[in-house]
N, C-alpha and C positions, 0 to 999 in steps of 0.2 A: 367771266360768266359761265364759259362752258367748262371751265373746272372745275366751282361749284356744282353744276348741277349732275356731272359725273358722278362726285363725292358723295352725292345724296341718294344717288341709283345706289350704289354699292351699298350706301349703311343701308336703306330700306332691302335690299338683295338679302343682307345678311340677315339682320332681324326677322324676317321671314321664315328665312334658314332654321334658327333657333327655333321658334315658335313649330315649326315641321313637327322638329326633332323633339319635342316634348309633348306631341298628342299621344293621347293614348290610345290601344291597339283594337279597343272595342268601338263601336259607332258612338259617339257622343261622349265618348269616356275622357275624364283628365287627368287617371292615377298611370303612374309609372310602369311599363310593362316589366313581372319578375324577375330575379335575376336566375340564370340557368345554375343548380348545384354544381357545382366542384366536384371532380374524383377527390375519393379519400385519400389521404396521404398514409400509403404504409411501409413502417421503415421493413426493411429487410432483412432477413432472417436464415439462418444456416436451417438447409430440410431436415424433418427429422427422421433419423434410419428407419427403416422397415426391421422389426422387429423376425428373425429368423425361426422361420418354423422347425419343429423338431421332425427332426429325419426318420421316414417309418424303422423301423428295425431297432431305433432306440429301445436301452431296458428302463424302464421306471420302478425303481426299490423305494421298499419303505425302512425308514432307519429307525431302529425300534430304540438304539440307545441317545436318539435325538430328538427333535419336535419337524422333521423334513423329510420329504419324498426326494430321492437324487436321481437326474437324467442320467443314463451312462451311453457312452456308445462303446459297442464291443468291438469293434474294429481292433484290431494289432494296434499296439503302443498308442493306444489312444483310452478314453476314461471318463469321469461325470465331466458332463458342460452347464450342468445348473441344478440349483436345487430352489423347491419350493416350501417355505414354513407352514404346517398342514395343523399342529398341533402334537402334545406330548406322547414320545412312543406310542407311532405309528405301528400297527400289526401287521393286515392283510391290506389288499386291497384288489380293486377290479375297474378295468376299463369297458366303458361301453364302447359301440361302434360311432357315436357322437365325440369318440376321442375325451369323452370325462372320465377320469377317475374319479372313484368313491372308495375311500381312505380311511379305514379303523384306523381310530387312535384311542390314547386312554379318555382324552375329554368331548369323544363326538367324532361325525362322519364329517370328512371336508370332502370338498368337492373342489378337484382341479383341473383345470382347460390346459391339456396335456400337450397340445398344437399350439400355444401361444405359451405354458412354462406359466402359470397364473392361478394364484387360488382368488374361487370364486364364495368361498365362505365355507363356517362348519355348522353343522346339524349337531344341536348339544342331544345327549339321548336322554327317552322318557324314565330310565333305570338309572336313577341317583345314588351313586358312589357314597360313603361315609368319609370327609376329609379330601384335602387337593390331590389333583391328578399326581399318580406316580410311576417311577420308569420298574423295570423288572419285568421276569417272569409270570409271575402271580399279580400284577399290578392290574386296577379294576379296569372297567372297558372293554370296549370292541378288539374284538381278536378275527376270524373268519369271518368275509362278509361276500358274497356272492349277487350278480345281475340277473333279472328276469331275461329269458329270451326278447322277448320284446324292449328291454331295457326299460320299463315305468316302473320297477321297484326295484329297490335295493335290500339285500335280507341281510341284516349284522348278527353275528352271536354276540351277546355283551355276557362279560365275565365279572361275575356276583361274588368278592372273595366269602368263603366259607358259607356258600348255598348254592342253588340253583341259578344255572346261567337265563338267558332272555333273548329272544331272538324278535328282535325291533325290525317294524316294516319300514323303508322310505317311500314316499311316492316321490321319485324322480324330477316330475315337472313341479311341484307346489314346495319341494325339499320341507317335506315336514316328517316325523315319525307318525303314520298313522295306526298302526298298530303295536300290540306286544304280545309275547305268547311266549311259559315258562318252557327251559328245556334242559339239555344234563349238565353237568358241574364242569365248566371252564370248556365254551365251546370253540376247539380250536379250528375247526373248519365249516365253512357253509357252502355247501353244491346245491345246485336249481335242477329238476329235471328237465327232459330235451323237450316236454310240450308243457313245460311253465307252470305243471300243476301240483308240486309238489315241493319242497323246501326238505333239507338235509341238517343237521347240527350234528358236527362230531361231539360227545360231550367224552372229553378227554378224562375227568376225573370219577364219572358214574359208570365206562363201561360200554353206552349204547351211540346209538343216532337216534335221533326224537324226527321223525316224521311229520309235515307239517302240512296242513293243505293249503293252497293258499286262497282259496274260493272261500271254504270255512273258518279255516285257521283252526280245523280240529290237526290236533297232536296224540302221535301215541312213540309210545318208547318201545325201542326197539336193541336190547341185547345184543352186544358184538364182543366177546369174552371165547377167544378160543382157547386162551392159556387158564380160565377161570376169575374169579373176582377174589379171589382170596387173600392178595396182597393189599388188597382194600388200596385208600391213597396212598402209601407206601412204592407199591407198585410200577416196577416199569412196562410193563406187560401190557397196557393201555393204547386204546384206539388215539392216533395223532389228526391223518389228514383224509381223506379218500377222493377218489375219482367219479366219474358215473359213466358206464362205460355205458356208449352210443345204443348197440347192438338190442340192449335186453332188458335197459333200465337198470340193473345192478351196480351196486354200489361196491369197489372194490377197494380193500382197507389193508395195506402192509404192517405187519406186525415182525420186526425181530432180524429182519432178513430170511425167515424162517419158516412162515405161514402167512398166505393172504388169506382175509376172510371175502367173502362172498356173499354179501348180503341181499337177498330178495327184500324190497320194502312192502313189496305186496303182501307177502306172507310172515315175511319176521324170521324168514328161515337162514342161518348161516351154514355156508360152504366151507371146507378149508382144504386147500391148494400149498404143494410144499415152494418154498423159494430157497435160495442159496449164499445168498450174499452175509448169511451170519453176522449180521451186525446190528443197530439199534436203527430204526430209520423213521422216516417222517415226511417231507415232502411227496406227495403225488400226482401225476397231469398225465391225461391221454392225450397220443398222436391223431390226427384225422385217421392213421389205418386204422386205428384200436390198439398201437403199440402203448404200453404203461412204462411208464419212468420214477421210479421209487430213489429216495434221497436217505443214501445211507449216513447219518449224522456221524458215525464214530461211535467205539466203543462205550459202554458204561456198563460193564464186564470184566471181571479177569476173561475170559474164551471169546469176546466177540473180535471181529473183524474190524480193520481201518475202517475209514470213510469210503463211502463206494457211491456210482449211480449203477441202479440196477434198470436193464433195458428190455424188459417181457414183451414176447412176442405175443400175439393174441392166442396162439396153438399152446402159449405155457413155457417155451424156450424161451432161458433168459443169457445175457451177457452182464459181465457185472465188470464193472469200468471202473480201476481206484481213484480216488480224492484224494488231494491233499488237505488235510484237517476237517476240519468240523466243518457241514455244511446244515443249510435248513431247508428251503423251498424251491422248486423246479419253475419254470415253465418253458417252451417247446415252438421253436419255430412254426409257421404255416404249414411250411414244406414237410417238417417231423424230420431233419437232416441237422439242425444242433440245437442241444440242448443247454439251458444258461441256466446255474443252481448257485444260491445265494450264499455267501458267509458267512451268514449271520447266527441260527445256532438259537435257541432260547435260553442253554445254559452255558457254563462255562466252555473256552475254546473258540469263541467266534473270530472272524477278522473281518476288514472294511474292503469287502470285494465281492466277486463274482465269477464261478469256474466258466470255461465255453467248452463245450463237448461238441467234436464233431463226430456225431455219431456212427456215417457209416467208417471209419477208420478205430472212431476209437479215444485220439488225443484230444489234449487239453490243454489250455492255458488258464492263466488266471487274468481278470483285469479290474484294476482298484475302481471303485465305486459306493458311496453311500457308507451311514454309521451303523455298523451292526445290520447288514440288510439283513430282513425276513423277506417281507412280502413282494412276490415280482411278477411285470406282464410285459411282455415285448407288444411295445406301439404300432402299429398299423399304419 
């Protein structure tokens, strides 16, 4: 008897039990209480590198016989570490203090994120070429394009074969062309003045600089012929690149190794100053002193002189430092203690590199970089 009634404590004990265990957690309730989520299951995965930033003092060329901007580093035995696809011969170009370049080429401005090695897209221009983009000398497109001080615009010369070139506005943060405004034939250089209010076009094949405002976008043409115009386009005698020296706002323009000109835009008045370097030249960039660095490209002469950099002192003294071959464009450390000039050349004679000038001694090396480089800015 008293096993039985054990037996029956226990099964009522348990059934109890159960019944506990299936109330529900609200007063009166009889649904199940939820069940708590699961962690996700995530398989795992090799990290992904951190992508290396480009090291300031990097060169950035534009390779005008390819569709790429090439990272170089000038260091000793050292050379490109990346290129980025920008679009077809590449000219000029300019880096803001935002680390973007803004990249003439023959089909439009790209824009590259020069600290990450990345294009971020191209700006097709409002000035429509006849027929697909091409490479060359005379090939249509952006050639010189220069930055606002402030860096919200970007000013391209665009090159109109057989007319008038066009000097296209960017607005920087919208990346559209907001403006256009005619200026001389095949503009191979653009300079910005030091207080932003004035825009520059060398016009290589008419002779002048087209003066530009940029408040109004009134233009006037402005005559730089110190040898005369009488070679018409035939002509080697012709304005290439110019400077804008700090001091005085003048624009100062090598011609020959042989004479700078000295152009007031105020007045429309030219200077002319003798130089020495007797040879055909083209690239130009000031030092923070005011020292000028003229890019002697090599002969195209029976009488002219090798390839030289010529190194004007602001009093007019110059040093003229030889080249090995053909060079095209400068640009100049922070410091103004070396200078890096391109090999690229617009005509025949270029090679796929970049001279290093150490200025206060004098020497040079060479160090490979980029196709045909024209255009170059040392990274920051």
């Amino acid at each position: 008897m008293k096993t039985r009634l054990a037996l029956w404590a226990l099964l009522v004990t348990v059934t109890l039990s159960l019944l506990a265990g299936c109330a529900g957690t609200g007063s009166g309730s009889t649904e199940s209480a939820p069940e708590r989520p699961r962690p996700a299951t995530v398989t795992p995965t090799a990290p992904t590198p951190k992508a290396t930033a480009t090291p300031a003092g990097t060169l950035l060329v534009a390779d005008f016989d390819a569709d790429t901007v090439t990272f170089v580093d000038p260091a000793p035995g050292k050379g490109p570490i990346g290129s980025v696809r920008v679009g077809t011969a590449p000219y000029g170009l300019a880096v803001g203090k935002d680390g973007r370049a803004w990249v003439a080429t023959a089909e439009g401005v790209a824009v590259v994120d020069t600290r990450t090695r990345t294009n971020l897209g191209r700006i097709p221009y409002a000035t429509k070429a006849d027929g697909p983009a091409t490479m060359g000398e005379y090939r249509a497109g952006g050639m010189g394009i220069a930055l606002s001080p402030d860096g919200k615009h970007a000013y391209v010369g665009v090159n109109v074969p057989d007319a008038r070139g066009v000097l296209e506005v960017v607005d920087t943060a919208t990346r559209k062309i907001t403006d256009t405004v005619p200026v001389g034939r095949r503009p191979f250089d653009v300079d910005v003045s030091a207080d932003g209010r004035e825009v520059y076009a060398t016009g290589h094949d008419s002779y002048d600089v087209t003066a530009v405002r940029t408040d109004t976008l009134k233009a006037r043409r402005l005559e730089v012929a110190p040898y005369g115009t009488e070679g018409g386009l035939g002509s080697w005698l012709k304005p290439h690149y110019a400077a804008v020296r700090p001091a005085d706002g003048k624009l100062l323009l090598p011609f020959e190794g042989e004479r700078l000109a000295v152009l007031d835009p105020r007045t429309g008045k030219v200077t002319v100053e003798p130089m020495t370097a007797n040879t055909h030249q083209h690239g130009a960039a000031l030092a923070p002193d005011g020292t000028l660095f003229v890019v002697g490209t090599g002969p195209i002469g029976g009488d002219d002189a090798a390839a030289s950099l010529t190194i004007r002192r602001p009093d007019g003294t110059e040093r003229v430092i030889p080249l090995d071959g053909a060079h095209e464009d400068i640009a100049v450390a922070p410091d103004g203690r070396t200078a890096y000039v391109t090999g690229g050349f617009t005509r025949e004679g270029s090679w796929d590199g970049v001279t290093v000038v150490d200025v206060p001694t004098g020497d040079t090396r060479r160090v490979a970089g980029g196709v045909r480089p024209l255009g170059i800015a040392v990274l920051g």
